[in-house]
Structures are given as structure tokens and as C-alpha cells.
C-alpha positions in Angstrom: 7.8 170.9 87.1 8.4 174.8 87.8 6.6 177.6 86.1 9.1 177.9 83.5 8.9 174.5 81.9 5.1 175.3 82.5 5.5 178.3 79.9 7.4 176.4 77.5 5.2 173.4 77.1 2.6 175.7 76.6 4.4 178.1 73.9 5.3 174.8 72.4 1.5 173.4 72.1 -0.2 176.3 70.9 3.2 176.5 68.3 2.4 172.9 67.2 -1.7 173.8 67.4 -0.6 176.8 64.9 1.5 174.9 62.9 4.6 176.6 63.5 6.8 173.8 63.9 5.4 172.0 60.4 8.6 171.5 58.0 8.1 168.9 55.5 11.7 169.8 54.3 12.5 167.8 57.8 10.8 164.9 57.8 12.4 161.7 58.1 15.4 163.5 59.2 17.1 162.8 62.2 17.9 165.3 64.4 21.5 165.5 65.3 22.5 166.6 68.6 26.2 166.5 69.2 26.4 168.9 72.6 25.8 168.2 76.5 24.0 170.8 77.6 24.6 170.2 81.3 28.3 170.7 80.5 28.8 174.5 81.5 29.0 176.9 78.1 32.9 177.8 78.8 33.5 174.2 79.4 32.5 173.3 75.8 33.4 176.0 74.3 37.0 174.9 75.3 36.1 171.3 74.3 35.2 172.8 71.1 38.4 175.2 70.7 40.5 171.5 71.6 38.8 169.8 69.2 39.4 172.2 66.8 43.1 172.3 67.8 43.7 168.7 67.7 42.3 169.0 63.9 44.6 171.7 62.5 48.6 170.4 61.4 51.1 172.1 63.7 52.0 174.4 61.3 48.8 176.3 61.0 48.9 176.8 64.9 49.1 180.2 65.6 51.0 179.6 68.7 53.7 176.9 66.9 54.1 180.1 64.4 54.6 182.7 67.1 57.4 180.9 68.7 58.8 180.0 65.3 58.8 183.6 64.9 59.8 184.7 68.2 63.3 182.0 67.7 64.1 183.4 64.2 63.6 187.0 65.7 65.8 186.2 68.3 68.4 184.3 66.3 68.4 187.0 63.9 69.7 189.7 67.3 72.1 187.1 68.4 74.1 187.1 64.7 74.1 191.0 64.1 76.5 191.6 67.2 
């Protein structure tokens, strides 16, 4: 154990001593942790962006809509010669 993990057990015990961490909204709850935290942050927050991605139709993706754009833009030069 280094000196952080020192300092946090002992913010954390003199929190629970105080009664800091006392929610009786939450008990009986389960506690739902869905992220690794030893995955780096810009690693899961692409995980996250693909995730989010995989979850929209084609149609709302900003990227499907700039080429569909981009073609009609470009169809629309090649017919006024």
C-alpha cells in the first residue's frame, strides 16, 4: 500500500465515522458498475462513442449524411454543365 491509498482509506473511515456515506435511499441497491477502469480513459471513451454508433440506424449517422450530401452536391455540378 503507498501513501495515497493510505489517505483515502483514511478520508473514507472518518467519512463513514461521520456518517457521510449514510443514504437510506440506497440501500438494498446494487451498485452497478459497467466500466474497467484499467482500460485507459481515451480507450473507453472510443468503446463508448462505438457503442453508441453501433446503436444509431445508418441514417442518423452524421457521416452516412455527409457523404449522402457530398454525392447529391456533386451530382447536382455534374448535371448543370
Amino acid at each position: 500500500m503507498n501513501i495515497l491509498d493510505t489517505i483515502a482509506e483514511n478520508k473514507i473511515q472518518q467519512a463513514i465515522e461521520r456518517g457521510a456515506l449514510d443514504f437510506p435511499e440506497m440501500y438494498g441497491k446494487p451498485v452497478e458498475i459497467t466500466e474497467d477502469f484499467s482500460i485507459p480513459v481515451e480507450v473507453r471513451f472510443m468503446l463508448r462513442k462505438l457503442s453508441q454508433a453501433k446503436n444509431t440506424s445508418q441514417e442518423e449517422s452524421p457521416l452516412i449524411r455527409f457523404w449522402k450530401a457530398r454525392a447529391y452536391r456533386d451530382s447536382r455540378k455534374c448535371t448543370s454543365k
